[in-house]
Structures are given as structure tokens and as C-alpha cells.
N, C-alpha and C positions, 0 to 999 in steps of 0.2 A: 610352446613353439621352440625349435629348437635352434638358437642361435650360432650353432658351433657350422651346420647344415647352412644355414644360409648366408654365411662365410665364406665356406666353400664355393660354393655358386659366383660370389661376388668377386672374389679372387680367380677366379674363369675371367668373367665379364670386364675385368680392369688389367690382368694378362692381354686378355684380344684388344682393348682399349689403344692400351700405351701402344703395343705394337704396332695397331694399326695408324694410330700418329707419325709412330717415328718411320715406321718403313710400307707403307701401301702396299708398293709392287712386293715384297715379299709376304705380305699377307695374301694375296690375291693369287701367286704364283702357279701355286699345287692346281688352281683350278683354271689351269691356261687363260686367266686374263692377263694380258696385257696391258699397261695405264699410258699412252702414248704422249699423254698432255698434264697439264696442272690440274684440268678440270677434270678427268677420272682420278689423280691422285686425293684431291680437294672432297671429292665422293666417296672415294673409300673413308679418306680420314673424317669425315661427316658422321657417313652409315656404322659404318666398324668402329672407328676411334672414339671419336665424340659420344656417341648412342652408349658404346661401351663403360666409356667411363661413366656416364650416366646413371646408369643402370645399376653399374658397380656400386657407385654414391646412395641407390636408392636400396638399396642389398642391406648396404652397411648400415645406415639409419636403420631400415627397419631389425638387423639383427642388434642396435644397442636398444632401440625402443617399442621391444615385442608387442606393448598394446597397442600398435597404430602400425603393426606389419601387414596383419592379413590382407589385404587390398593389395598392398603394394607387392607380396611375394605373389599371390594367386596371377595378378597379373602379369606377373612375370613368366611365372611357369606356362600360361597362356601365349603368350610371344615363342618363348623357347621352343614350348610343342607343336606350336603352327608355323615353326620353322620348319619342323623336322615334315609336317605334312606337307608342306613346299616341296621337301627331298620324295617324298612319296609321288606326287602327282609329277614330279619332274621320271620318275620310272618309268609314268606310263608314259608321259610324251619323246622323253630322251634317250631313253634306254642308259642309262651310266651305269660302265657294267664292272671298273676296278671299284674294289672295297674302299679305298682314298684316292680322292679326300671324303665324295660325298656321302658314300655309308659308314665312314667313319664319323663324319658331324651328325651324321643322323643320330649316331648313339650318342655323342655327346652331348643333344638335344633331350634327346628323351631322358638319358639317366639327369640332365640338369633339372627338365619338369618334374620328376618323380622325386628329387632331393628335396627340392621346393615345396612340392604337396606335401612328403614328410614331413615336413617341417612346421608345413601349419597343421597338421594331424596332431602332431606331439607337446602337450600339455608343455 
């Protein structure tokens, strides 16, 4: 397993983390939401922030402690990919037709699944 890969990944998910802590409405901007109240900024930093750092935390264990990764990378890469089919089924209903943000998170989605599953491929 390759831990240098799932580093990379982790330092994604702890970049969108912090950010979504410290600034909400600038994470959320590019996709015209607006957070009008505490309680949408309180949701992002929840979903985004919190989930992010999370995630990051779970990245990092399992990249210092490879025999007790696979679960926790598969399932990540499972999250990440069934974000991006979110972005897929939102094509047929939505039509989102600039490439950003949303087809650009799409590839960030899928190249972060495929870094993932590399990584538990790779002795």
C-alpha cells in the first residue's frame, strides 16, 4: 500500500477541512450558495470542515499504519466516487453546463478514488 498516495488524498481532505472552518461562505461561493445565517455557515463547517478534517485524520492513520488501512482507504475512495456520481445524476436533472466548479470537483473526485484504490493495489 502506498502511503506517499494516500497522503496526498489526505492533504486534499484537510486543505477543504480548515477552509471550510475558517471561511464557509468562501468555500461554497464558486457554487452560488449563499449562507445567510449561522445555521448554513454551522452546516458547511459540519459537512465540509469537520467531515474534512475527519477524514484527513483517517487518511493519515491509515497511511502511518498500512495493516489496518484497507477498510478505511476503500472506504473512502467509495465516498469520494459516490460524490462524483452525485455530480453525474445532478447532469441529468440539472443540466450544469460550465466546467467550474462542478466538472471540475468531478475530476477531483474521481482522480482522488483512483489514487485511493492505487494505493490499496500497491504492495
Amino acid at each position: 500500500m502506498s502511503s506517499v498516495l494516500i497522503t496526498v488524498v489526505a492533504l486534499f481532505f484537510a486543505g477543504m477541512g480548515v477552509f471550510a472552518l475558517a471561511a464557509p461562505q468562501a468555500l461554497v461561493a464558486p457554487f452560488r450558495i449563499s449562507l445567510q445565517g449561522g445555521e448554513g455557515r454551522a452546516e458547511v463547517r459540519a459537512v465540509y470542515g469537520g467531515f474534512g478534517v475527519a477524514i484527513a485524520g483517517l487518511l493519515t492513520f491509515a497511511a502511518i499504519e498500512p495493516s489496518r488501512a484497507t477498510g478505511i482507504v476503500v472506504t473512502v475512495a467509495a465516498a469520494v466516487l459516490g460524490m462524483a456520481f452525485g455530480r453525474l445524476v445532478s447532469r441529468v436533472f440539472d443540466r450544469p453546463a460550465a466546467f467550474y466548479p462542478i466538472w471540475f470537483y468531478f475530476w477531483v473526485e474521481i482522480l482522488a478514488g483512483a489514487i485511493l484504490l492505487t494505493a490499496v493495489a500497491l504492495p
